[in-house]
C-alpha atoms as an extended CHARMM CRD file, in Angstrom:
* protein
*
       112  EXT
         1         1  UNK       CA             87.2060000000      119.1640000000       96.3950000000  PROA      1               0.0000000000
         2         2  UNK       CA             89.4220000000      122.0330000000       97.1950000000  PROA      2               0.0000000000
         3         3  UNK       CA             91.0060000000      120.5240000000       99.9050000000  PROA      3               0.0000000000
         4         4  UNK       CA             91.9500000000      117.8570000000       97.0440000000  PROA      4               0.0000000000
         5         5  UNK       CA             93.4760000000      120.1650000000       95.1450000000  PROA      5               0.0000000000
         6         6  UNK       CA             95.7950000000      121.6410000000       97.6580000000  PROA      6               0.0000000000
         7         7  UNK       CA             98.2890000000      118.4380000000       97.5060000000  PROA      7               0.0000000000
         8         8  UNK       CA             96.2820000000      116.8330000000       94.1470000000  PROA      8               0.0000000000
         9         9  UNK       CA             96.3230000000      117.5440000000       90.8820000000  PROA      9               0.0000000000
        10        10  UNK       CA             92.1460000000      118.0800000000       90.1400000000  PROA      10              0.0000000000
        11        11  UNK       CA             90.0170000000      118.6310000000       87.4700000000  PROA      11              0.0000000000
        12        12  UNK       CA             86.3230000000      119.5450000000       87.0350000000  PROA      12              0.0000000000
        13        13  UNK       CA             83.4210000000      118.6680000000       84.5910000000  PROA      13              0.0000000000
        14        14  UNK       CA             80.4390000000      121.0820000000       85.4570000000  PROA      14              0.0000000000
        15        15  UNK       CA             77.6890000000      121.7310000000       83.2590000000  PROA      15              0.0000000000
        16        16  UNK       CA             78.1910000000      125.6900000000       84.6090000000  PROA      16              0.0000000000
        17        17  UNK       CA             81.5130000000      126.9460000000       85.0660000000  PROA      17              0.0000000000
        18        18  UNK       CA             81.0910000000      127.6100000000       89.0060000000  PROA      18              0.0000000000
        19        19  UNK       CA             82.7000000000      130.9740000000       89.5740000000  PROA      19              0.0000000000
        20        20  UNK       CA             84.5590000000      130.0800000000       92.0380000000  PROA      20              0.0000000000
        21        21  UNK       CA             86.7570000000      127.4420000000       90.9970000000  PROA      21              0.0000000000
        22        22  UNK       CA             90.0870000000      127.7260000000       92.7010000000  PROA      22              0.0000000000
        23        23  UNK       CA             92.9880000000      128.2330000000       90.3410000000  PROA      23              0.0000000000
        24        24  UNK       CA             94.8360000000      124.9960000000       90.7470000000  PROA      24              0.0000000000
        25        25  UNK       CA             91.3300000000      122.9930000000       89.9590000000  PROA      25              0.0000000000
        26        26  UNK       CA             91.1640000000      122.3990000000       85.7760000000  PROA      26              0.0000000000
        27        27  UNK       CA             87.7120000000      123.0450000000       84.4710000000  PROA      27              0.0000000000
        28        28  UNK       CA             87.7680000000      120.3030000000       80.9600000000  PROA      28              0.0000000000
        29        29  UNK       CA             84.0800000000      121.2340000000       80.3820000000  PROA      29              0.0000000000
        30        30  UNK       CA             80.1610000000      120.5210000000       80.5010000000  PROA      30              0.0000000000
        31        31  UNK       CA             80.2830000000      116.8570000000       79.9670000000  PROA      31              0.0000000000
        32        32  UNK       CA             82.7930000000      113.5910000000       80.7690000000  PROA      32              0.0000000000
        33        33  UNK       CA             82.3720000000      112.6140000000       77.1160000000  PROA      33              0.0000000000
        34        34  UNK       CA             85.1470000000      115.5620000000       76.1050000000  PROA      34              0.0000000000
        35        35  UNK       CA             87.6720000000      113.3420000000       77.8540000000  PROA      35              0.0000000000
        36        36  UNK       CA             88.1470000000      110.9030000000       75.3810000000  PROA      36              0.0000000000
        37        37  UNK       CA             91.6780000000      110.1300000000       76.2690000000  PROA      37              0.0000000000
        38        38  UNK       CA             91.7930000000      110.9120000000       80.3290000000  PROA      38              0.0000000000
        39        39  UNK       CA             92.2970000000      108.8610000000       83.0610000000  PROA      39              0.0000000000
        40        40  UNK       CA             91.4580000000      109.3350000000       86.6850000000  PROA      40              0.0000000000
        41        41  UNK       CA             92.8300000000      107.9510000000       89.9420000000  PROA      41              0.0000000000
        42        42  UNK       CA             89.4970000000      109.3460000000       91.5780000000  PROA      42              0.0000000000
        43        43  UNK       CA             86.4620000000      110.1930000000       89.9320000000  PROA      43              0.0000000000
        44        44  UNK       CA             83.9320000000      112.0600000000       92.3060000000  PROA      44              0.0000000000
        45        45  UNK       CA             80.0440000000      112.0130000000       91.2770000000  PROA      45              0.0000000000
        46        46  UNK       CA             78.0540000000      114.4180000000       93.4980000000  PROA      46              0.0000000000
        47        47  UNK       CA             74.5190000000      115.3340000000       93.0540000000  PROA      47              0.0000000000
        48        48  UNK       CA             74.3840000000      114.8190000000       89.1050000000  PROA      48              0.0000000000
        49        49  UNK       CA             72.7200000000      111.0850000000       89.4780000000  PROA      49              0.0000000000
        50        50  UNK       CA             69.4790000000      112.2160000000       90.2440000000  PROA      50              0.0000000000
        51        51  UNK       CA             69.5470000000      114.9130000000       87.2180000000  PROA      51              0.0000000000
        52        52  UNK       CA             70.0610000000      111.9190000000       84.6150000000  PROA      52              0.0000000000
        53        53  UNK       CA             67.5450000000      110.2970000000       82.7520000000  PROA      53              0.0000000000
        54        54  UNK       CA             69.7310000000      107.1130000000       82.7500000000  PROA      54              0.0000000000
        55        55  UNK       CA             72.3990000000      106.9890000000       85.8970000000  PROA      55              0.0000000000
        56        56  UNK       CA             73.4520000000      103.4050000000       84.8850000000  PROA      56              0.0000000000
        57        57  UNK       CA             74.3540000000      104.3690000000       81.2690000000  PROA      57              0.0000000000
        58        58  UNK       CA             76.1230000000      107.3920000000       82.5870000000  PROA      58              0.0000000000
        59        59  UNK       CA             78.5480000000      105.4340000000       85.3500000000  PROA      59              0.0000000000
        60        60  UNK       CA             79.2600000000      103.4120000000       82.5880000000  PROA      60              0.0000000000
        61        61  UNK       CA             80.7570000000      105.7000000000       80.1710000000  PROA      61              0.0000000000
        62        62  UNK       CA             82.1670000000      107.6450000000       83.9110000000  PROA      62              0.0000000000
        63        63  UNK       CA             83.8890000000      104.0880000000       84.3670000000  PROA      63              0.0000000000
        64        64  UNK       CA             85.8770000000      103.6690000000       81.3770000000  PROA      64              0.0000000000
        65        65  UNK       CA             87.5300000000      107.1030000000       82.8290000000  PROA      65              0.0000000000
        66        66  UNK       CA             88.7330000000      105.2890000000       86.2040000000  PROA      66              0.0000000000
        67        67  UNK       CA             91.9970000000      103.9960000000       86.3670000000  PROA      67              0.0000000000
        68        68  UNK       CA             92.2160000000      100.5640000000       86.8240000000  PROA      68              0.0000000000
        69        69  UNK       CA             92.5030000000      100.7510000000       90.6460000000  PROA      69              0.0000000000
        70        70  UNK       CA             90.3880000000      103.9000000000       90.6480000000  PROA      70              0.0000000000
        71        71  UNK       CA             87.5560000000      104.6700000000       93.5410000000  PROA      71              0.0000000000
        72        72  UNK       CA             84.0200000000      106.0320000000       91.8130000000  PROA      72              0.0000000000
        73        73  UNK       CA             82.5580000000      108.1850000000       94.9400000000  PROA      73              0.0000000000
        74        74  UNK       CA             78.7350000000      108.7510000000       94.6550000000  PROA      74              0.0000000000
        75        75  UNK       CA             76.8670000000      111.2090000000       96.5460000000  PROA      75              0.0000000000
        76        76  UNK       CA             72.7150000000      111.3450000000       95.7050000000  PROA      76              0.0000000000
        77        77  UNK       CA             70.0290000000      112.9260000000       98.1210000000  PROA      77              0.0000000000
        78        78  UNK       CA             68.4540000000      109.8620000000       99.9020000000  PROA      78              0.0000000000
        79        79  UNK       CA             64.8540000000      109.8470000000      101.0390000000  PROA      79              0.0000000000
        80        80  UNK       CA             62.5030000000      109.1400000000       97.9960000000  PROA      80              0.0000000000
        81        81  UNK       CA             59.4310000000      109.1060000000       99.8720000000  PROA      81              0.0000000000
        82        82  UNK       CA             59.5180000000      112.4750000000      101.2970000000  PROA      82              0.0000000000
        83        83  UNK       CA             62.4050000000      114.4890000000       99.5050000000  PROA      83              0.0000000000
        84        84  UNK       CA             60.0870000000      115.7680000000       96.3090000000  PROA      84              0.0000000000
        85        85  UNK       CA             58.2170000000      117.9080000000       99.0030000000  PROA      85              0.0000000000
        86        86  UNK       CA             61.4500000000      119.9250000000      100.4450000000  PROA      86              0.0000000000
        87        87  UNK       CA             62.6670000000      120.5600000000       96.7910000000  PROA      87              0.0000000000
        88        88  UNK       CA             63.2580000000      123.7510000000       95.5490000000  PROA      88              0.0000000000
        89        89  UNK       CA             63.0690000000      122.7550000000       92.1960000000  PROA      89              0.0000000000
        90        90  UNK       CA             61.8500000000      119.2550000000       92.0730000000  PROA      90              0.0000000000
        91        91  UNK       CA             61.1500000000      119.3570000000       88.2190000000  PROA      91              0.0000000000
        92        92  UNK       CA             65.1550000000      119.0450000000       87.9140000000  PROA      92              0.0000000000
        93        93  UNK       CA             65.0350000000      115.9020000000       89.6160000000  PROA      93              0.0000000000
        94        94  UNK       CA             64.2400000000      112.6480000000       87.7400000000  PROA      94              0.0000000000
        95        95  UNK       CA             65.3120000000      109.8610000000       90.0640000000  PROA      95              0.0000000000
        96        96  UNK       CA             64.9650000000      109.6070000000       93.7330000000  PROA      96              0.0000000000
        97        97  UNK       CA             67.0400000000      106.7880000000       95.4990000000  PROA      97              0.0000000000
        98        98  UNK       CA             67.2860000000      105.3620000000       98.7690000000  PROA      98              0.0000000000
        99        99  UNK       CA             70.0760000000      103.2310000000      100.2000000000  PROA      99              0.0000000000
       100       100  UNK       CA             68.6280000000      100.0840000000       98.5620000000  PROA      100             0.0000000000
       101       101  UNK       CA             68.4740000000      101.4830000000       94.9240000000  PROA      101             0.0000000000
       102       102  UNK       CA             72.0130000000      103.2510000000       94.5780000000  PROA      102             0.0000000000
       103       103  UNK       CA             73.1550000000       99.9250000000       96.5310000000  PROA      103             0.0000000000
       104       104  UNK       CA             70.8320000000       98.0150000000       93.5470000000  PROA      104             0.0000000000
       105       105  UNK       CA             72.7760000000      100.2210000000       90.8420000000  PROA      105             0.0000000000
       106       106  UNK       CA             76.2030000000       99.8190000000       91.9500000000  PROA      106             0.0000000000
       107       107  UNK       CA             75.8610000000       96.0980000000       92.4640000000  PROA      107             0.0000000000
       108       108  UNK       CA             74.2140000000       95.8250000000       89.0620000000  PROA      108             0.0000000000
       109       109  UNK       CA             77.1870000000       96.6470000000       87.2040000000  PROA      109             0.0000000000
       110       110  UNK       CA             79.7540000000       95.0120000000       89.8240000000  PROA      110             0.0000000000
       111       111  UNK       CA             80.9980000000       97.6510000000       92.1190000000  PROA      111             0.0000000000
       112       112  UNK       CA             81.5830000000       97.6820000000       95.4660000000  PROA      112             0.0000000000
C-alpha cells in the first residue's frame, strides 16, 4: 500500500493503528462501518477474511463502499488442510479457505 500512496490518494481502516503508517496514508478508523458516506475507486481486503465470523456479510457492507467501477482485491492464507498447524495463533483464525471456497464466495454474490 505505500507504493499506492506515493501517486494515490489512500486511506486505511485497521483495527490497530499500525505505527508506521506513512504520512500521506489517512487512518478513518477500526471498522469500514465509520464510512458512512465514502467512496472508493479501490478497496483492498488483506488478511481480515479469515478473522470474521461472517466474510460474506462483511464484503457486502465493504461493497456498498466501491465505486461503481471499483476493483475489491482479496488476499486470505490458502491451504485449509494444513495451515492450522503452522499458525502462530490459530485461535484468531475462524475460516480457512482454499481456492475453491473464496472462488465459491465471490461467485456467490456475483463478482468476478
Amino acid at each position: 500500500m505505500f507504493e499506492l500512496a506515493k501517486e494515490h490518494q489512500c486511506y486505511l481502516i485497521d483495527a490497530i493503528l499500525p505505527s508506521n503508517v506513512a504520512c500521506n496514508i489517512n487512518y478513518i478508523g477500526k471498522t469500514i462501518f465509520k464510512c458512512t458516506n465514502a467512496f472508493f475507486d479501490v478497496i483492498i481486503i488483506s488478511h481480515v477474511l479469515e478473522h470474521i465470523g461472517d466474510p460474506k456479510k462483511l464484503l457486502q457492507e465493504i461493497l456498498t463502499r466501491a465505486n461503481s467501477n471499483g476493483w475489491v482485491y482479496i488476499e486470505v492464507p490458502l491451504g485449509c488442510v494444513y495451515e492450522w498447524r503452522m499458525l502462530r495463533e490459530p485461535i484468531t483464525h475462524v475460516n480457512f479457505f482454499s481456492e475453491y471456497s473464496l472462488t465459491y464466495l465471490a461467485k456467490s454474490m456475483d463478482l468476478r
